[in-house]
N, C-alpha and C positions, 0 to 999 in steps of 0.2 A: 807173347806180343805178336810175334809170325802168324801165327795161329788165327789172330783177331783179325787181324788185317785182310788176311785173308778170305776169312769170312765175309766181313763188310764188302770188301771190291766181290765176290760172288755173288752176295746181295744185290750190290747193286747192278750187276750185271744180269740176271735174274730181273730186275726189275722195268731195266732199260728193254731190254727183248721181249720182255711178256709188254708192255705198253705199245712194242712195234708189233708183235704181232697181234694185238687190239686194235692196232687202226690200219693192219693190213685187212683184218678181216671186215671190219665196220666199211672201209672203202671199197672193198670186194662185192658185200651185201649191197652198196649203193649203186653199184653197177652195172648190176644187173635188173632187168626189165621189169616188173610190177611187183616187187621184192616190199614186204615192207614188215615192220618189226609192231608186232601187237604183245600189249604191255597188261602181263599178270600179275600176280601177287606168287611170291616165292612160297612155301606150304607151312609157312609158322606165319603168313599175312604179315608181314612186316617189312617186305620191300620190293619193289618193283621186278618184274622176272619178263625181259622181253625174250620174245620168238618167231623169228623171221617165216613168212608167210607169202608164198605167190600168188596173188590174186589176179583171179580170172576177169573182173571187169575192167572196162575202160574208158567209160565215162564217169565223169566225176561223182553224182548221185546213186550211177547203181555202184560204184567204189567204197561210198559213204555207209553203202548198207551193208556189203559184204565183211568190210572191214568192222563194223557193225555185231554182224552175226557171230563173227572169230574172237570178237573180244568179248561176250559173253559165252561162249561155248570153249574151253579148254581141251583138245584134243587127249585122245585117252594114253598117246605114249610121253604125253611130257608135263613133269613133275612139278603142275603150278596150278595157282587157283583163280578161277573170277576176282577180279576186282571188286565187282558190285555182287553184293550177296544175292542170295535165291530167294530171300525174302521180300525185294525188292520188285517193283515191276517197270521192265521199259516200254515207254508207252510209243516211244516214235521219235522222228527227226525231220527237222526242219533246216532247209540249208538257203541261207539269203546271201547270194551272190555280190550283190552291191558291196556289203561289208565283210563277206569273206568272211561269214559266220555259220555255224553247226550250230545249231537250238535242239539243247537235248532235250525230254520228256519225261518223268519218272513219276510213279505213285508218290501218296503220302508217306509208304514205308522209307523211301530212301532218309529218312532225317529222322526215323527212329531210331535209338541209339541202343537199342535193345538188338537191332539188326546189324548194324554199322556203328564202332564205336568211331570218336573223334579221328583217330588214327586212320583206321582202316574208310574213313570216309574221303579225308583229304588225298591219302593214295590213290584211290577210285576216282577222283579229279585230275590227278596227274597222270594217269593210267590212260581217261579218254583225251585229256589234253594232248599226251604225245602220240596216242594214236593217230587221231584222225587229223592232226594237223601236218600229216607227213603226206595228205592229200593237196595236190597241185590245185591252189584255190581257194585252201580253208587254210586262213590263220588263228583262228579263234572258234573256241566253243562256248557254248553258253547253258548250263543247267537250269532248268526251270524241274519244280517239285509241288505236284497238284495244282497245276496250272499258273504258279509262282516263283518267283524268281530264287532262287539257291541262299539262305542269309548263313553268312560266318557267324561265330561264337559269338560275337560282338551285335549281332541283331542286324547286320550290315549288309546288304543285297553282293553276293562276292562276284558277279560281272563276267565281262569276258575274260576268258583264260586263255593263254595261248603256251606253247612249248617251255617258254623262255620263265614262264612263272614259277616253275618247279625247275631244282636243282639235286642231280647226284652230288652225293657228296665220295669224293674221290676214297676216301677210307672206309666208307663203311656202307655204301651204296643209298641210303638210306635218303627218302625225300625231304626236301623242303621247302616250306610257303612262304608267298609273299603276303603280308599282312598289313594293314590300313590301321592306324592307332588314333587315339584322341588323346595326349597328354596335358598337363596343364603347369605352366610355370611362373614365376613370379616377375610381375612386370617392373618398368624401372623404378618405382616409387618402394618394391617391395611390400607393398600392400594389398594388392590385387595381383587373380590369377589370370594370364593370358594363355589359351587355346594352343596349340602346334600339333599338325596333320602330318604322320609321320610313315611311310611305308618302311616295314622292315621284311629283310628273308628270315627263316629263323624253320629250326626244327618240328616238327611234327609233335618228337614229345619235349616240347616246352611247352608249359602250357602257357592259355594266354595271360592269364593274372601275374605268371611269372615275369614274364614277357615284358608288363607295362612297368611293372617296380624296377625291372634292370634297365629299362629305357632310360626311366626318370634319372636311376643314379649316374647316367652316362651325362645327362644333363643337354639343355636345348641346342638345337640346332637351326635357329630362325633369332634373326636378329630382332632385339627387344625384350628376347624372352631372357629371363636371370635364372639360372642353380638356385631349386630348394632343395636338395638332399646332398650331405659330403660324399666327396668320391672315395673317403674310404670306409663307409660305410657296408657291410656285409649282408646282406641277406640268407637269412640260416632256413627259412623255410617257409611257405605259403600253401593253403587249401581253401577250398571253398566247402561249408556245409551250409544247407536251409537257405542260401544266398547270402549267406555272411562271409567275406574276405577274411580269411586269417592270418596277417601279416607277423613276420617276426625274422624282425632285425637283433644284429648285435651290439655291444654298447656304445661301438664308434658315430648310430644315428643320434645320442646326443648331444656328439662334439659337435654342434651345429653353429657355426659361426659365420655364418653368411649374416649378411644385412637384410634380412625380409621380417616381417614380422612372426612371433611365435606362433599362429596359428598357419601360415603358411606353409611350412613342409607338411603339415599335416593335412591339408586339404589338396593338397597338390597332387598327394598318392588314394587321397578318399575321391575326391571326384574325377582320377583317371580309372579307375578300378568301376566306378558306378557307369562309364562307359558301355561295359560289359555288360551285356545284355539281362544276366543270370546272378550280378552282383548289387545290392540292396543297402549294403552297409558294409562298413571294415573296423575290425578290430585290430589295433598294433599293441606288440608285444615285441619285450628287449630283452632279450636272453629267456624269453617263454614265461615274462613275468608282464602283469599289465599296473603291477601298483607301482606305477612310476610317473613324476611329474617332469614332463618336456616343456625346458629353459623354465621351471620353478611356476610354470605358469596355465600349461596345459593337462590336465590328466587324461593319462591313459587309459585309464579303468572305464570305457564306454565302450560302446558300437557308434563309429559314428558315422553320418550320414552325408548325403552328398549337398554342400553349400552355395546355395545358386545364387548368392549376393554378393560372390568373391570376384563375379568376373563373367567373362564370355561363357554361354551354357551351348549354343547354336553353332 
């Protein structure tokens, strides 16, 4: 029991010191004169790898570019990689003063996903995000992609980014996005669906179809809106093929005892999924079986599709 104890307060002693000395040296880095931290990719591409860098400009645009130059080029004694792949082309930048914005540039390669998968895309966002907003001036970047605006999974134009968008996560260094949802819930009559616009942070590898089912089951957060799915329902698994949702719950989604109508949980989670830009239809499945009839009334055994009579589509 000595033994353990032991341990533990070492631990935590070890823990408490290596944290002071993280923000001895983060405060020390910030102290010094045009110091600034350009943000890689670690050499398995799966999480951020900054490296402190003195840069020689001093005005804010030829700063933009230099800092620029450093984050596509990885210097050859440290063990990190480009953010934005080499199949990629950067075409230039644009900096508007007024709004304190960087307008990035890039070929049509950046949104091939044969170059950048979803993962290593959204890093390469938070990569230039913390970069170059560590410039005295620029709080926000903006991606445009063949002279178009940057769209999320969701078909969604993803906007200005600034620093605060992306989060370390203190265990595992690993990033995280904010993301813009369309859900739909059931209004007071339980008959119709009503719309709720929801920002969430949320990991990298979630994906987003998982994303909007674990929303749903958390339930609304806008007054009006009612719970169609029980909270103690389980979600065992989700994929997309050919743009079909593959939903699959376990059997607690047909304890459903809410007051809405029987076709409501079910369109709840079909026309928040059809949000998704690359989703068509959804198939649900309870225990990975689909010959099942929900509340004796609806079968499962379809694809079904998204129901624009239920309620708000806009």
């Amino acid at each position: 029991m000595k033994n353990k104890i032991f341990g533990i307060l070492l631990l935590l002693i070890m823990l408490v010191t290596g944290g002071c000395q993280g923000r001895q040296n983060t405060d020390r880095a910030s102290e010094e004169a045009n110091v600034y931290r350009i943000y890689y990719l670690n050499s398995s591409l799966i999480r951020l790898a900054p490296w402190e860098y003195r840069a020689e400009a001093t005005d804010r645009e030829s700063l933009i570019q230099e800092l620029m130059t450093q984050f596509l080029n990885v210097p050859n004694d440290v063990d990190s990689q480009v953010a934005l792949s080499d199949k990629v082309g950067y075409l230039g930048y644009q900096y508007q003063p007024e709004n304190q914005v960087v307008y990035l540039y890039f070929d049509a390669g950046y949104t091939n996903r044969a170059n950048m998968d979803s993962s290593r895309e959204i890093l390469c966002r938070a990569a230039l995000a913390k970069t170059l907003t560590q410039v005295d001036g620029v709080d926000y970047i903006n991606i445009y992609v063949a002279d178009q605006p940057l769209l999320d999974l969701a078909g969604k134009p993803v906007g200005m980014l600034s620093d605060s968008d992306f989060i370390e996560s203190i265990s595992d260094v690993n990033t995280f996005e904010r993301t813009s949802l369309t859900l739909f819930f059931a209004d007071e009559t339980g008959e119709k669906l009503l719309k709720e616009n929801r920002d969430v942070v949320h990991s990298i590898n979630t994906s987003l179809e998982k994303l909007v089912v674990e929303e749903l089951l958390k339930g609304p957060a806008s007054v009006g809106r009612y719970a169609t799915l029980p909270l103690d329902a389980k979600l065992l698994n989700v994929s997309v093929n050919e743009n079909v949702c593959y939903i699959n719950f376990d059997s607690a989604f047909l304890n459903n005892g809410l007051e809405v109508k029987e076709y409501i949980p079910i369109y709840s989670i079909v026309n928040s999924l059809c949000e998704i830009s690359y989703v068509n239809k959804v198939q649900i499945t309870i225990n990975g079986s689909q010959d099942v009839m929900f509340r004796d009334a609806v079968s499962l055994n379809t694809q079904f599709e998204r129901n624009l009579e239920l309620g708000e589509t806009e």
